[in-house]
N, CA, C and O of each residue as an XYZ file, in Angstrom:
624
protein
N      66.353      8.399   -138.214
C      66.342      9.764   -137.717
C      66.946     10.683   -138.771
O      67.995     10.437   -139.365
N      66.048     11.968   -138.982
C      66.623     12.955   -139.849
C      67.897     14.317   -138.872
O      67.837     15.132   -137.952
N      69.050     13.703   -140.018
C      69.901     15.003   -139.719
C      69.793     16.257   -140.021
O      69.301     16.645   -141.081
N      70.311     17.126   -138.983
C      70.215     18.243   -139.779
C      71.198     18.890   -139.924
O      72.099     18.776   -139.092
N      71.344     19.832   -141.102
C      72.659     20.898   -140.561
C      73.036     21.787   -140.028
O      72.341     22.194   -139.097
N      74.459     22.601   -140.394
C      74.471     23.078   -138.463
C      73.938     24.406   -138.720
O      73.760     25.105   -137.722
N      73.598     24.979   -140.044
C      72.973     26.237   -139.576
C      70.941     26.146   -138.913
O      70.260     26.929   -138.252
N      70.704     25.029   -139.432
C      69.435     24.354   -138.650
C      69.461     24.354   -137.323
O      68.495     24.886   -136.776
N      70.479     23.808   -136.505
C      71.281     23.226   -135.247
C      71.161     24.741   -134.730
O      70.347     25.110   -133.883
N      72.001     25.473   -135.304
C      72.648     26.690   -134.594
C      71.003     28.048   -134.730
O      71.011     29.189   -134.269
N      69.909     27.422   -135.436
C      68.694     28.119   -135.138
C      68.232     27.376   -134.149
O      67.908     28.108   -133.214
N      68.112     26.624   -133.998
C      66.933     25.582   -132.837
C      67.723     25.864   -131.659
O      67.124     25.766   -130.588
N      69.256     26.277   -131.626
C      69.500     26.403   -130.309
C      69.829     27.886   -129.573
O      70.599     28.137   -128.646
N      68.932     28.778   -130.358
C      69.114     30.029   -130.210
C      67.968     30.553   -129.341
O      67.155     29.706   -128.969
N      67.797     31.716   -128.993
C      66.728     32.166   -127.937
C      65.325     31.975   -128.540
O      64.475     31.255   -128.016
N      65.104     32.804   -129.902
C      63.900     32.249   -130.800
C      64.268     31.782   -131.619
O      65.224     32.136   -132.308
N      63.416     30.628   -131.775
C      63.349     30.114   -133.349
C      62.391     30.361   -134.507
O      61.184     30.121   -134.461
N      63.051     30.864   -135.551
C      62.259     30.981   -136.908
C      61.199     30.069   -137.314
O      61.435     28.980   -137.837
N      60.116     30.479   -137.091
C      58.880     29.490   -138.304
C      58.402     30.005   -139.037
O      58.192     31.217   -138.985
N      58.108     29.345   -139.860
C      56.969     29.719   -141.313
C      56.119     28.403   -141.798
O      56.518     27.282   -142.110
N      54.757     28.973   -141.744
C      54.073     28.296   -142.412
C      53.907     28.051   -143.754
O      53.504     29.007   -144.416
N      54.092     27.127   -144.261
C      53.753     27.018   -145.362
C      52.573     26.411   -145.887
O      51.962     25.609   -145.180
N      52.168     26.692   -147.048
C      50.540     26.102   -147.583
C      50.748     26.201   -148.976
O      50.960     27.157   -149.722
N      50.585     24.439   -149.227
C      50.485     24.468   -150.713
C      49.179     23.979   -151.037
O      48.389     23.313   -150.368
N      49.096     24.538   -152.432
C      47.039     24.520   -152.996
C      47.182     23.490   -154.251
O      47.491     23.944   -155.353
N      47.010     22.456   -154.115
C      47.004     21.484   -155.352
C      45.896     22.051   -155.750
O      44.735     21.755   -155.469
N      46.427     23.118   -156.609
C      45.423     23.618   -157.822
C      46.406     23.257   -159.325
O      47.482     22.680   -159.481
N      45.801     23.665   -159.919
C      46.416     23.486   -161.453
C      47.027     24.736   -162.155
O      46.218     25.200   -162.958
N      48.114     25.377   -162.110
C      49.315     24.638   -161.449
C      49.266     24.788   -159.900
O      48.539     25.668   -159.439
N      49.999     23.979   -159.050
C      50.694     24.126   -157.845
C      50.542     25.517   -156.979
O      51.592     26.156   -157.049
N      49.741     26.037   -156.345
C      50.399     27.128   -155.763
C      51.000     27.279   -154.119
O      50.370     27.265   -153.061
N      52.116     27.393   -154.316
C      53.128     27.465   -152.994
C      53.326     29.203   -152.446
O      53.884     30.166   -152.972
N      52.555     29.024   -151.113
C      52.756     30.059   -150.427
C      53.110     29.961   -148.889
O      53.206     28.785   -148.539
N      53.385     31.102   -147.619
C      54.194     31.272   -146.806
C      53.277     32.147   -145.930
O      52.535     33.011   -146.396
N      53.393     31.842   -144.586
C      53.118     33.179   -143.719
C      54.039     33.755   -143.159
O      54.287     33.873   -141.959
N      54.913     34.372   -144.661
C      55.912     35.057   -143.878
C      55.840     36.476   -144.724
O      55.086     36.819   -145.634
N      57.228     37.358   -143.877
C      56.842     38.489   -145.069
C      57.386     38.865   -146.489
O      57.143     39.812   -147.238
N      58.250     37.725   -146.591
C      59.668     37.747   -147.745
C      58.980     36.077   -148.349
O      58.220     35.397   -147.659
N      59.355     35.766   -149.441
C      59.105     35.131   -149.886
C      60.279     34.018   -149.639
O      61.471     34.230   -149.858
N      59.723     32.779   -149.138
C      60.806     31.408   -148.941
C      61.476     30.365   -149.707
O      60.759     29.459   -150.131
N      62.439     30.340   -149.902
C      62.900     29.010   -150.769
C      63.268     27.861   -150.203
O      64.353     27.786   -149.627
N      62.172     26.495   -150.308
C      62.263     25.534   -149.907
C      62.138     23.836   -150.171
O      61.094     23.527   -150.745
N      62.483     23.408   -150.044
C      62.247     21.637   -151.047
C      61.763     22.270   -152.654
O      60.786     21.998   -153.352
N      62.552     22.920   -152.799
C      62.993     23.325   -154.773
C      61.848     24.327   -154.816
O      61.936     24.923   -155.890
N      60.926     24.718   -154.187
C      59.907     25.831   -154.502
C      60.153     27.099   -153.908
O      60.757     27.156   -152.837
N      59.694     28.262   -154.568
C      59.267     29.816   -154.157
C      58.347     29.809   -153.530
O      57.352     29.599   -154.224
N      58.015     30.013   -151.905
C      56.973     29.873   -151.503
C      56.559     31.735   -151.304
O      57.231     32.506   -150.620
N      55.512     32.053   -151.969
C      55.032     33.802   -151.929
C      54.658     34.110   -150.512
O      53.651     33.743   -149.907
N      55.817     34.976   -150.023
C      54.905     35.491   -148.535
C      53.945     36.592   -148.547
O      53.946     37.666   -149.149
N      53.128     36.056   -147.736
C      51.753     37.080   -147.851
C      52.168     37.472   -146.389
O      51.990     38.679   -146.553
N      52.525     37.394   -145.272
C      52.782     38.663   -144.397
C      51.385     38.429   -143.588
O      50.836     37.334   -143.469
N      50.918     39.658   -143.058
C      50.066     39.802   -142.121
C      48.858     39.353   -142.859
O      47.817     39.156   -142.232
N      48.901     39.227   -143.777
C      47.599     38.922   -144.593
C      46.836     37.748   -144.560
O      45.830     37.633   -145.259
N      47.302     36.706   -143.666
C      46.541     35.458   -143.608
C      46.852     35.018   -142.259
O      47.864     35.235   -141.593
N      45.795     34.357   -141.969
C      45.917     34.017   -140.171
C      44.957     32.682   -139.930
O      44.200     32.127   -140.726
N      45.199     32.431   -138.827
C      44.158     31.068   -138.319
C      43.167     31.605   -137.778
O      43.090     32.812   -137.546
N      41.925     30.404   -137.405
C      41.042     31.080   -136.349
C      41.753     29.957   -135.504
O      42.434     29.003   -135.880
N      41.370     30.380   -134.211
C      41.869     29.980   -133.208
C      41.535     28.459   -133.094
O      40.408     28.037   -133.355
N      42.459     27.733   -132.735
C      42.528     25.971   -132.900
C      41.886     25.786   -131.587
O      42.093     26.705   -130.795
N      41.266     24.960   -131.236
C      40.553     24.640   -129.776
C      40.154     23.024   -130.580
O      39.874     22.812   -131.760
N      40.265     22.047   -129.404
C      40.811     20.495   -129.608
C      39.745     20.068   -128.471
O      39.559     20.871   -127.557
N      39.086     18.936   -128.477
C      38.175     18.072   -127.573
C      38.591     16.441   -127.723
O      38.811     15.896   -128.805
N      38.651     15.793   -126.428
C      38.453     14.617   -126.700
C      37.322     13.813   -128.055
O      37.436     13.028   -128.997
N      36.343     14.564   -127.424
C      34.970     13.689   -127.852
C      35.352     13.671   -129.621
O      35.328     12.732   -130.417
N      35.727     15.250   -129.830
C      35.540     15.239   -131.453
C      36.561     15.969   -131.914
O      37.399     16.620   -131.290
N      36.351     15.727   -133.574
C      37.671     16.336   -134.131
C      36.832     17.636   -134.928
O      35.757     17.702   -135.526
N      37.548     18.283   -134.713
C      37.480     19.739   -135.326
C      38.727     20.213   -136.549
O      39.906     19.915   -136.358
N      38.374     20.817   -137.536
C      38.869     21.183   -138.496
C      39.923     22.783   -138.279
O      40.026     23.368   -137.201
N      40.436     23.118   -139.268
C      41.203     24.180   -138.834
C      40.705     25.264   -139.804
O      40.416     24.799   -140.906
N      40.495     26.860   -139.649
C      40.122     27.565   -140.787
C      41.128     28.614   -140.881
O      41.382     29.250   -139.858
N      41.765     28.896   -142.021
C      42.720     29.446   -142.004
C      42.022     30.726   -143.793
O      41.349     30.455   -144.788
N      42.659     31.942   -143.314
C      41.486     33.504   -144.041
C      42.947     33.568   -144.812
O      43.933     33.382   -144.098
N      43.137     33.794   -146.093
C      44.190     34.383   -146.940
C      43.297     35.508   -147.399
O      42.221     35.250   -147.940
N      43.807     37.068   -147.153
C      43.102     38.049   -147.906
C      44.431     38.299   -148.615
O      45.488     37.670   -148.565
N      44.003     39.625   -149.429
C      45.117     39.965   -150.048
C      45.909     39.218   -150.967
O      47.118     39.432   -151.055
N      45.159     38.102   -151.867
C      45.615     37.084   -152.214
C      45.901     37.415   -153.938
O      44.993     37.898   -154.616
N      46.802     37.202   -154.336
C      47.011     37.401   -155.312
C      46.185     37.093   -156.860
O      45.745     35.948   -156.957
N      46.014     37.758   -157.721
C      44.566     37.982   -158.933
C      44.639     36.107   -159.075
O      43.674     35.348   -158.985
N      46.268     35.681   -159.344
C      46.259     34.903   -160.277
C      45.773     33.277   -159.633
O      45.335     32.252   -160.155
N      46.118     33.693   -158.247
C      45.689     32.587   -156.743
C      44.275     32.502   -156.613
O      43.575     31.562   -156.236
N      43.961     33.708   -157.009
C      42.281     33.650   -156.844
C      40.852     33.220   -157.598
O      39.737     32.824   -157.259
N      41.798     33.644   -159.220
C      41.056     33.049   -160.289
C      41.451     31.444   -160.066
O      40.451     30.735   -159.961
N      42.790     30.705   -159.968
C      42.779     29.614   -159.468
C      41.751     28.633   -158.746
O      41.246     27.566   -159.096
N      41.646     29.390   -157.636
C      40.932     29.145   -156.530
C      39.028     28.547   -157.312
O      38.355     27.520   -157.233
N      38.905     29.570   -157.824
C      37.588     29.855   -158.095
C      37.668     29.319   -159.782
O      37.044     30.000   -160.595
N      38.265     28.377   -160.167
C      38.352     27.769   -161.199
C      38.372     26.403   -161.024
O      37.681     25.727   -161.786
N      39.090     25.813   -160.092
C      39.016     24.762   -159.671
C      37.713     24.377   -159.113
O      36.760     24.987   -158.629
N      38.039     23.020   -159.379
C      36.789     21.915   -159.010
C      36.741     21.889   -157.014
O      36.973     20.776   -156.544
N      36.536     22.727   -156.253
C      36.872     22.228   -154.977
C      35.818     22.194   -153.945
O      35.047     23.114   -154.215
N      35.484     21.665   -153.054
C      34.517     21.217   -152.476
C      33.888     22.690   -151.386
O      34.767     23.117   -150.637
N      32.471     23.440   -151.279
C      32.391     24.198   -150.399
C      32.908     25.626   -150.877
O      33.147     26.513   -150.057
N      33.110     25.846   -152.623
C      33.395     26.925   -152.965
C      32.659     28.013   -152.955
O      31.550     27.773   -153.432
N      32.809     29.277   -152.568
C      31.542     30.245   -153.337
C      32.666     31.390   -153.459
O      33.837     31.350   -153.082
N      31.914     32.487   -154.139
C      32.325     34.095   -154.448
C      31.334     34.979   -153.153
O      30.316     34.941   -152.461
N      32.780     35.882   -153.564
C      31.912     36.797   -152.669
C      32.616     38.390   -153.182
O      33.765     38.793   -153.001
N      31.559     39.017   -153.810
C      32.101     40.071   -154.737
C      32.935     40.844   -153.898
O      33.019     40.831   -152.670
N      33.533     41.511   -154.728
C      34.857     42.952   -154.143
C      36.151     42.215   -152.993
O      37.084     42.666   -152.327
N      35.564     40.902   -153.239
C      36.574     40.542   -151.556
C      37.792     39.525   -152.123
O      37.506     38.333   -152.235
N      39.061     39.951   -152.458
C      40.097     38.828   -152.714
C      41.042     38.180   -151.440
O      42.150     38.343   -150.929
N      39.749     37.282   -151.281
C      40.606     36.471   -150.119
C      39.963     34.748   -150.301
O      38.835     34.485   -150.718
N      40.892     33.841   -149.917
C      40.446     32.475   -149.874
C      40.279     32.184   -148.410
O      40.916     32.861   -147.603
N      39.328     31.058   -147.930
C      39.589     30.629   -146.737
C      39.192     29.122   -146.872
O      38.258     28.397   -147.214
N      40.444     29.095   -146.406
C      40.514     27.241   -146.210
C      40.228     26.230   -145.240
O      41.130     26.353   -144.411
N      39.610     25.467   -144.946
C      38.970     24.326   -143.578
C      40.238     23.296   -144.039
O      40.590     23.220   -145.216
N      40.624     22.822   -143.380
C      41.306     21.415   -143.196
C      40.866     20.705   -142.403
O      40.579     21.239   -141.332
N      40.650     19.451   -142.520
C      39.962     18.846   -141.477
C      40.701     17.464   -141.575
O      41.539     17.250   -142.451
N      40.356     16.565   -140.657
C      41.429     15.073   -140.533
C      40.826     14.274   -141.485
O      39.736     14.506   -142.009
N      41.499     13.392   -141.687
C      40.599     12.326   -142.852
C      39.445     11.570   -141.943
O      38.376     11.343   -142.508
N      39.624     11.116   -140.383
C      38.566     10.809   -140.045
C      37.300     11.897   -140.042
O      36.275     11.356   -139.626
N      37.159     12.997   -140.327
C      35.921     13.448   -140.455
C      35.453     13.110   -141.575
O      34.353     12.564   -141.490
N      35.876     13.226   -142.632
C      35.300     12.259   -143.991
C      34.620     11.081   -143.970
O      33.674     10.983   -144.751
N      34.937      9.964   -143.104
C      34.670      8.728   -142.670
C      33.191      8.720   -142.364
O      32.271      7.972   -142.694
N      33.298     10.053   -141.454
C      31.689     10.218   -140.332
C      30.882     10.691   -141.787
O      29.740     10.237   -141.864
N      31.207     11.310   -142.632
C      30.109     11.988   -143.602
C      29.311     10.248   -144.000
O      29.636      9.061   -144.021
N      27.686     11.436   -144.356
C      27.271     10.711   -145.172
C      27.562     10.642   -146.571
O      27.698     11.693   -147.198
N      27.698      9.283   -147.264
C      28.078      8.863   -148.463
C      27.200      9.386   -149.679
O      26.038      8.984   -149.647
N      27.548     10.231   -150.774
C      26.791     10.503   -151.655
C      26.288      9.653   -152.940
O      25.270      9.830   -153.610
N      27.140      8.834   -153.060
C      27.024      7.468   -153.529
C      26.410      6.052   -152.793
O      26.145      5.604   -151.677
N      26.390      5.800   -153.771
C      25.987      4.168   -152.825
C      26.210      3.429   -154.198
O      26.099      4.036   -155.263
N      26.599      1.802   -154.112
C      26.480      1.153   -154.628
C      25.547      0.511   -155.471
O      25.275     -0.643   -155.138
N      25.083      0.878   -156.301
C      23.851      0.570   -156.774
C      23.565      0.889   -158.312
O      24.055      1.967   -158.649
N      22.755      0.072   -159.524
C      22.906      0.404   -160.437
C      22.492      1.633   -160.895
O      23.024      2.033   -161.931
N      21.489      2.471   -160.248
C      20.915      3.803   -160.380
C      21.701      4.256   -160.591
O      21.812      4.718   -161.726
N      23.142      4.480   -159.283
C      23.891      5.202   -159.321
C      24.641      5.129   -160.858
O      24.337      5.776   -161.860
N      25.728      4.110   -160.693
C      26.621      3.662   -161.543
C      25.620      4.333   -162.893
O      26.229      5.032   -163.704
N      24.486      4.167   -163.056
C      23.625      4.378   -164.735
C      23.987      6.174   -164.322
O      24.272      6.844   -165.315
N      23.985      6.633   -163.502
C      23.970      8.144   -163.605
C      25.421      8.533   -163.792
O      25.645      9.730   -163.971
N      26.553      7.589   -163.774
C      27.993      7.906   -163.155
C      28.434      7.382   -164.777
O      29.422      7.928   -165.266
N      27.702      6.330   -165.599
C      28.619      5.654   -166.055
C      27.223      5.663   -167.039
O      26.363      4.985   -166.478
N      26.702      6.257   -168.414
C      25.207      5.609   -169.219
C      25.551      4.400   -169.874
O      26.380      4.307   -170.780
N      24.812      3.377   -169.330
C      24.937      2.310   -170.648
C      26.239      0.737   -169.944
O      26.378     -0.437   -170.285
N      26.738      1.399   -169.149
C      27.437      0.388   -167.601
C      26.345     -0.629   -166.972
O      25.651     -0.275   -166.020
N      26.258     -1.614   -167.422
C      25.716     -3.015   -166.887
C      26.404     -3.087   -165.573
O      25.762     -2.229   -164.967
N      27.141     -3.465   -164.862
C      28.306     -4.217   -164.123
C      27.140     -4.087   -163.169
O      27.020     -5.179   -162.612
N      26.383     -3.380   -162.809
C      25.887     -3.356   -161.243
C      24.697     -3.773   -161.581
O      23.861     -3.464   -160.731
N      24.163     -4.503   -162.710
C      22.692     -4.882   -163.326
C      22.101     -5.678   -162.673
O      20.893     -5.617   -162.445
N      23.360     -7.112   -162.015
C      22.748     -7.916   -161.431
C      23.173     -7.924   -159.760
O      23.191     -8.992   -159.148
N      23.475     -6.766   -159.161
C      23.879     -6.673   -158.157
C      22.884     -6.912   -156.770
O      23.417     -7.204   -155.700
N      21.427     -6.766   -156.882
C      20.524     -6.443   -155.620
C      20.843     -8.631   -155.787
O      21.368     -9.370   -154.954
N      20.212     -9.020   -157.280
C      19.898    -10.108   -157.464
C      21.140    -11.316   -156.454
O      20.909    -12.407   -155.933
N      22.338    -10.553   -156.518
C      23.576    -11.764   -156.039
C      23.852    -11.489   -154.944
O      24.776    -12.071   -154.375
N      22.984    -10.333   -154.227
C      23.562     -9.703   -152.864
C      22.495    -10.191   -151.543
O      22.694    -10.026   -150.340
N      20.800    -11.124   -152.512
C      20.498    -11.665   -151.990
C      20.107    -13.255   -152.077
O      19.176    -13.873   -151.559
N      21.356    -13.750   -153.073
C      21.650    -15.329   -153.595
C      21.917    -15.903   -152.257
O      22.420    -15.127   -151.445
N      21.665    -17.169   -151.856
C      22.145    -17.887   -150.532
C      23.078    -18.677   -151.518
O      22.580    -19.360   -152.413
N      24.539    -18.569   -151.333
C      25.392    -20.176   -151.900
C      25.539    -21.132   -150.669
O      25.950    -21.086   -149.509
N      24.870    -22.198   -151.721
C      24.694    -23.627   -150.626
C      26.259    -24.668   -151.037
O      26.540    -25.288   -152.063
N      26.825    -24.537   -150.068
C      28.065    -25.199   -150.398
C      27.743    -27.086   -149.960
O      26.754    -27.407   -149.300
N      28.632    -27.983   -150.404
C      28.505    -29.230   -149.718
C      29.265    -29.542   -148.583
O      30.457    -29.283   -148.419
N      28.674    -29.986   -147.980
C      29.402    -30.733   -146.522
C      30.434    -31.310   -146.966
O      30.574    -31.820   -148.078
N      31.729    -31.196   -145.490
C      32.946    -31.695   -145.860
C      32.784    -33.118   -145.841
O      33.706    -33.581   -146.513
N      32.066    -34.024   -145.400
C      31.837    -35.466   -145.789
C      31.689    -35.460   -147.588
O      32.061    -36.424   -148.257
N      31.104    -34.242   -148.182
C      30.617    -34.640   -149.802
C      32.277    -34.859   -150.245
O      32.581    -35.645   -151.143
N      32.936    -34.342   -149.760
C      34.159    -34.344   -150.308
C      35.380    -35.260   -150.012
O      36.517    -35.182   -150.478
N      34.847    -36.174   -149.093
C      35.911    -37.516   -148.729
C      34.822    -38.412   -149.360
O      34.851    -39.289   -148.497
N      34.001    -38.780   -150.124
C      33.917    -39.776   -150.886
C      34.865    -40.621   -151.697
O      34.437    -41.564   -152.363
């Protein structure tokens, strides 16, 4: 169990308690930001508060399925944005005059359900890798029968 201290203690047991979101962007470098309106210092980082400027869409949850979360940063800073739109990240586009990011999070089981863009196969690997044998003889050993000997061959 994690302790805490007592000015932690002496918030959690007050009428409201303080939150802030935080959201970090494994971009290159790091960017650490806040939905707050002052900027936060926390586990050794400056997290930049953006304030009213970023929000959720509304979370709604089902048995049957999992749903992702979308969360709008406007107002986002030049240097967050060229970031953004520099990086390698999945589902990117521009959209002129507008400096804002919006982010999906979704569980790792929705990944699971996708279809695979790969497959195992030397086509692939020759497009991934030119001149990579390793998968050359793969269809050939995937439909080899190994005939083993009976455990009598082996008490002779």
């Amino acid at each position: 169990m994690r302790s805490m201290s007592a000015p932690a203690l002496a918030a959690l047991a007050g009428d409201t308690v303080p939150m802030v979101v935080l959201i970090e962007m494994h971009f290159d470098p790091v960017l650490y930001m806040c939905l707050a309106d002052c900027n936060v210092e926390h586990d050794g980082h400056v997290w930049q508060g953006l304030g009213t400027a970023a929000g959720f869409d509304g979370v709604t949850d089902a048995a049957s399925e999992k749903r992702g979360i979308t969360m709008r940063l406007s107002s986002v800073p030049i240097e967050a944005l060229n970031l953004a739109l520099e990086e390698n990240t999945l589902g990117k586009s521009e959209e002129g005059g507008k400096g804002g990011i919006e982010l999906t999070a979704e569980t790792r089981s929705v990944t699971f359900r996708r279809v695979k863009a790969l497959r195992l196969t030397n086509t692939d690997q020759q497009r991934l890798y030119p001149g990579d044998t390793s998968f050359q003889y793969i269809t050939k050993q995937s439909s080899h029968q190994d005939v083993w000997p009976a455990a009598s061959w082996y008490q002779q």
